[in-house]
C-alpha positions in Angstrom: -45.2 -48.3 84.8 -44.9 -46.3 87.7 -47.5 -43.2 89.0 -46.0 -40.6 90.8 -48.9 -40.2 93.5 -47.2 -37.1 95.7 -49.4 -34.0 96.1 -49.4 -32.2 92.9 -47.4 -29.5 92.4 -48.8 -26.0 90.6 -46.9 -25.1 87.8 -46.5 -21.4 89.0 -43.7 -19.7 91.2 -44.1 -18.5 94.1 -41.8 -17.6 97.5 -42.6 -19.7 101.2 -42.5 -18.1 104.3 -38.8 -18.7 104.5 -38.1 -16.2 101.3 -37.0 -19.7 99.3 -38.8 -20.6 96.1 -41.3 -23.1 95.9 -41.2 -26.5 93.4 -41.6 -25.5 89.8 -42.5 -27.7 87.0 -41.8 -28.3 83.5 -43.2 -30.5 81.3 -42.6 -31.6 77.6 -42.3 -34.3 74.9 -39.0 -36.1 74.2 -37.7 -40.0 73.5 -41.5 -40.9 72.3 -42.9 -40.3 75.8 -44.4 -37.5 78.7 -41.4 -36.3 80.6 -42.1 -33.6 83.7 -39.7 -32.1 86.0 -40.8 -31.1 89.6 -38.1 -29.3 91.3 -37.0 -26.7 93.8 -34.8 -24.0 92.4 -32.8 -21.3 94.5 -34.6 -18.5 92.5 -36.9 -18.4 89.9 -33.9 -17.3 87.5 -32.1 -20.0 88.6 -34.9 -22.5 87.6 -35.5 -21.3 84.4 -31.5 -21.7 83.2 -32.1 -25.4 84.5 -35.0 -25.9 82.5 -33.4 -24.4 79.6 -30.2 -27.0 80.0 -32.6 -29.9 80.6 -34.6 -29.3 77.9 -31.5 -28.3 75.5 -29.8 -31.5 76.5 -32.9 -33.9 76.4 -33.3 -32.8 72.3 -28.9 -33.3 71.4 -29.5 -36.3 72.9 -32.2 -37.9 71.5 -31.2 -36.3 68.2 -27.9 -38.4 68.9 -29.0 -41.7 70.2 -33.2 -42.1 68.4 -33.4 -45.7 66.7 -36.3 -43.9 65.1 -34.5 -41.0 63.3 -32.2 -41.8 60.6 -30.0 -39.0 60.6 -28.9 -40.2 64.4 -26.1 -42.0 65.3 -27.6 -45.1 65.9 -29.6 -44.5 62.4 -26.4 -44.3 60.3 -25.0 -46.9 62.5 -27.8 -49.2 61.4 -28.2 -48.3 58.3 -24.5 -48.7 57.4 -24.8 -52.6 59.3 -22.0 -54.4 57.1 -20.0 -52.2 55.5 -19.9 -48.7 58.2 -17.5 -47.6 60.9 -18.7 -44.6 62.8 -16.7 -43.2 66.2 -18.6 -42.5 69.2 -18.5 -39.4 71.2 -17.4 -39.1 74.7 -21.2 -39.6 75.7 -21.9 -42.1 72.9 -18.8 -44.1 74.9 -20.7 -44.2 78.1 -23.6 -45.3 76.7 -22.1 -48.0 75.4 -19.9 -48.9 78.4 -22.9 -48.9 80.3 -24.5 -52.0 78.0 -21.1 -53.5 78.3 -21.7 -53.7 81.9 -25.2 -54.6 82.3 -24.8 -57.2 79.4 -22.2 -58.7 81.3 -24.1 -58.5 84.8 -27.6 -59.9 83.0 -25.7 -62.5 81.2 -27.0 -61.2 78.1 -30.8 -60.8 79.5 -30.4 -56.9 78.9 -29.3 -56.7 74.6 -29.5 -53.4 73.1 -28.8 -55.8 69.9 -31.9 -57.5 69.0 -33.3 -55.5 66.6 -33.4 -57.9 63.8 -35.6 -59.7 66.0 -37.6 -57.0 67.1 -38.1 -56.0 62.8 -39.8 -59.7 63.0 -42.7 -59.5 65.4 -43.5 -56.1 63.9 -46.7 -55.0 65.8 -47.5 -52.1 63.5 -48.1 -54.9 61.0 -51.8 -54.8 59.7 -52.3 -58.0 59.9 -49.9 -59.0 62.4 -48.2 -62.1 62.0 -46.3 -64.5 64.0 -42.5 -65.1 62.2 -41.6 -68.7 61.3 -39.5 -70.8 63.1 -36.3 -70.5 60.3 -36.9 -66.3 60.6 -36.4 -66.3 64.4 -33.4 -68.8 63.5 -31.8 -66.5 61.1 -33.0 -63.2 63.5 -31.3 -65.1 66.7 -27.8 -65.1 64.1 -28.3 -61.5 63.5 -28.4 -60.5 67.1 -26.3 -59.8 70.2 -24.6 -57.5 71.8 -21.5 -59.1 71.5 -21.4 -59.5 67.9 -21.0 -55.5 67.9 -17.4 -54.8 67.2 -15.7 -51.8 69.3 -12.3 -50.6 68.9 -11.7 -47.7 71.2 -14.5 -45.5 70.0 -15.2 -47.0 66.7 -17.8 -48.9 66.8 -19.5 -51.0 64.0 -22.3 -53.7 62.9 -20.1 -56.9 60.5 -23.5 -58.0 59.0 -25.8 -56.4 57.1 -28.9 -56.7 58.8 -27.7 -56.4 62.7 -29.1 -53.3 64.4 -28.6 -51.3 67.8 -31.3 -50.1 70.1 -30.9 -48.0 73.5 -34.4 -47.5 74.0 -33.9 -50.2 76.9 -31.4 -48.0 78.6 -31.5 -44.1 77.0 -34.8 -42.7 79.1 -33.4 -44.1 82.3 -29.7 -42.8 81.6 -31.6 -39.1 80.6 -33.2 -39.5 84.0 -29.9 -40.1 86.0 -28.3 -37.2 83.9 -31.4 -34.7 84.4 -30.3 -35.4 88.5 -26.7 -35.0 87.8 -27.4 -31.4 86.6 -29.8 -30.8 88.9 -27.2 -31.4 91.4 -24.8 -29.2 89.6 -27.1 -26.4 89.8 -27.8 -26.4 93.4 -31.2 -28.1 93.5 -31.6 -31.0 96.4 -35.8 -31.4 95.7 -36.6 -32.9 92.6 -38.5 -35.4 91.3 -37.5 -36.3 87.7 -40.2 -38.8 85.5 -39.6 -39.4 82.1 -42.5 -42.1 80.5 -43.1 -43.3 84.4 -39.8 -44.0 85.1 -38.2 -41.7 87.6 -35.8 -40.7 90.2 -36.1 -38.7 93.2 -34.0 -36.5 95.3 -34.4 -34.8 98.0 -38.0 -34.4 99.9 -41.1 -33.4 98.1 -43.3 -29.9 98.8 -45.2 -31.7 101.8 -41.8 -32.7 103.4 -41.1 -36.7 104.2 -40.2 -39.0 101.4 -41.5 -38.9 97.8 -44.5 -41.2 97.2 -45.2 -43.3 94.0 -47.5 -45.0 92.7 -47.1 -48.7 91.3 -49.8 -49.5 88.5 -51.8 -52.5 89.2 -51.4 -54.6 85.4 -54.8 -56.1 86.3 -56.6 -52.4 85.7 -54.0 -50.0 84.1 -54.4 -46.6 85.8 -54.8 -47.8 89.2 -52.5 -48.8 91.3 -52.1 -51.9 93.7 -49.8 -50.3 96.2 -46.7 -48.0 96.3 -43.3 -47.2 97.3 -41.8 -44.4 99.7 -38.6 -43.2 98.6 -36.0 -40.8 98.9 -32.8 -40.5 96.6 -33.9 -43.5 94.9 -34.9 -44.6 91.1 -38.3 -46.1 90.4 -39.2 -48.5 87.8 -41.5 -50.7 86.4 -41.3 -53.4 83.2 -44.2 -55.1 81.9 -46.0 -56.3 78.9 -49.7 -55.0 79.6 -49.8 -52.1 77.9 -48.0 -53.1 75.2 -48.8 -56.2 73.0 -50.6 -57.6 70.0 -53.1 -60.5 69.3 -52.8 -63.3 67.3 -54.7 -66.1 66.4 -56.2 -65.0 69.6 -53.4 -65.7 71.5 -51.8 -62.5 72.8 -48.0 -61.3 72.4 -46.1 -58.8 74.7 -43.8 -56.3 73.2 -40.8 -57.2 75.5 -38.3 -59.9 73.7 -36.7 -62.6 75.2 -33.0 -62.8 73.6 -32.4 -66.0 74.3 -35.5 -67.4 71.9 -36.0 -64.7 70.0 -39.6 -64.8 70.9 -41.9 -62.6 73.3 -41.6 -63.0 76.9 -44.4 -65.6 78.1 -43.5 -66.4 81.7 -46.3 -65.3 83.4 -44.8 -62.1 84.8 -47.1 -59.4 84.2 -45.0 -56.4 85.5 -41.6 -55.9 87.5 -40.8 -53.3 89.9 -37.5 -52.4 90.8 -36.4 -49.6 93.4 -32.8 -48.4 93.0 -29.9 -45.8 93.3 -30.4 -45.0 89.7 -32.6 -44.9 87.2 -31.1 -47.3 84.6 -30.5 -49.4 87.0 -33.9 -49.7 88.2 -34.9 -49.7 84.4 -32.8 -52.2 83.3 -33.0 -54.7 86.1 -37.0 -54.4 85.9 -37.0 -55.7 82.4 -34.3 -58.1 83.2 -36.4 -59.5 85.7 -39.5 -59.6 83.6 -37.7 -61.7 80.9 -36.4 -63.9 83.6 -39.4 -65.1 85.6 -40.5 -65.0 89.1 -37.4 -66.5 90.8 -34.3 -65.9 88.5 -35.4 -62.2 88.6 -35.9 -61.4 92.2 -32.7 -63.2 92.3 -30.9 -61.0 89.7 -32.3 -57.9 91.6 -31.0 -59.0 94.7 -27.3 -59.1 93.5 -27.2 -56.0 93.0 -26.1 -54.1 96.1 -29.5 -51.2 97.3 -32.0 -52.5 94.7 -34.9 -54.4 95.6 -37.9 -55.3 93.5 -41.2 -57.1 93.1 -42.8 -59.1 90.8 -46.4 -59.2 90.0 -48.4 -62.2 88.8 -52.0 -62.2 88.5 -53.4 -61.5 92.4 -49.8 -62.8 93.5 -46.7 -60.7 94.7 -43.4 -62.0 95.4 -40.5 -59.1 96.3 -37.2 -59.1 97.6 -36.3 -59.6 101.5 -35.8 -55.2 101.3 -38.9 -54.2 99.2 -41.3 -54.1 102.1 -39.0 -51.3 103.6 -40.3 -48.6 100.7 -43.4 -50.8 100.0 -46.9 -48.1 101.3 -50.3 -49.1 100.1 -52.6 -47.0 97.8 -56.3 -47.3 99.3 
């Protein structure tokens, strides 16, 4: 998780000396999470329209693309697993080209497919209970992104019981499309943050770059250091906010595809600074599931991302972090 830790910015409009509007902000609730909006509009008007078409495009697309409603694409798409076809929209395609491409570049690390895996280690579960080793077998079967059948824009599950999830990927793509219209509508200051995960643009009310906060997994709501950045996407993956115990031994929320079990590496959170959001996004959880080495090594294929990975008191980052890295005191 990532703290945006820039001077706060009043909710209210107001001109500067110049006759240009100052940052306005939005805030609301989408995609199970806080989302906010700081920007810098070229008139008041102006800002409200954006906010308008944020907020307007936020709700289409989560009503399109929720694992949690039923009446959503992926809904019907899972609930028809075995026997449904459904066609993708034009955005619908893009989502799904983009998990082509970061399965492919992960080597099947980042699965939007494991949801039959995910229905085992149910956390909600009162009591909760570790599955057995011939449900994670049949689970592991069920799973993977490749087992999802495309055909142009039709798109469907073979076996009753497989299921698609872009909660790994949707927040981070609304993020880079939130700075894509902000872009469109004339607006170079902005800082978008939807659940912690955010992208800048631009400079923020104080001038310079933007600063942000990275939370120390050690004491949630404090952070260890942070990062300076400017047209860049900030993320963070990690298992200490989210997990259950059992048997007194305790379980992170984040699930390793290739066991079918929760991530246990050691890794307690993964920050990744990049040109977009979902990249940032997906690479940090990447990482996380990969360890120490094999994730700073993932990270550093990718061409302007670099990352860190926290372990108890230690820190290992990539040979570029230190170039954004600032310290919190």
């Amino acid at each position: 998780m990532v703290l945006a830790i820039s001077r706060k910015v009043p909710p209210d409009v107001r001109k500067v000396a110049d006759g240009t509007v100052s940052f306005m902000t939005f805030s609301f609730q989408a995609m199970g999470t806080n989302c906010r909006v700081d920007y810098q509009p070229r008139s008041a008007a102006a800002g409200r329209a954006f906010e308008s078409e944020v907020r307007s495009w936020v709700e289409s697309f989560e009503s399109r693309f929720s694992f949690y409603r039923p009446d959503s694409f992926i809904g019907r798409l899972n609930d028809g697993a075995g026997h449904v076809s459904m066609e993708l929209d034009a955005e619908g395609e893009s989502l799904f080209a983009l998990c082509d491409w970061f399965y492919w570049t992960t080597k099947g690390i980042f699965d939007p497919a494991v949801v039959p895996l995910a229905r085992l280690w149910d956390y909600h579960a009162s009591p909760a209970r570790c599955p057995a080793d011939d449900e994670i077998g049949r689970g592991l079967a069920l799973s993977g992104w490749s087992k999802v059948r495309r055909n142009g824009r039709v798109v469907s599950l073979p076996e009753p019981g497989m299921g698609v999830d872009l909660g790994g990927i949707g927040k981070e793509y609304s993020v880079d499309r939130v700075v894509e219209m902000a872009r469109k509508a004339g607006i170079e200051n902005i800082i978008v943050n939807f659940g912690n995960d955010l992208r800048v643009s631009g400079c923020p009310p104080e001038g310079g770059a933007w600063k942000v906060g990275l939370q120390d997994p050690n004491d949630p709501g404090s952070c260890w250091g942070g990062v300076a950045a400017t047209n860049r996407a900030v993320a963070t993956s990690g298992d200490y906010l989210r997990f259950v115990s059992i048997d007194g031994v305790r379980y992170g929320h984040i699930i390793d595809p290739r066991t079918g079990r929760p991530v246990r590496n050691g890794c307690e959170a993964v920050s990744v600074v990049a040109p977009t959001c979902t990249e940032a996004g997906v690479l940090s959880t990447a990482a996380f599931i990969l360890g120490e080495k094999a994730g700073l090594d993932l990270i550093q294929q990718h061409p302007g991302a670099e990352g860190c990975v926290v372990r108890g008191v230690s820190r290992s980052c990539t040979g570029g972090f230190e170039q954004y890295e600032i310290r919190h005191d």
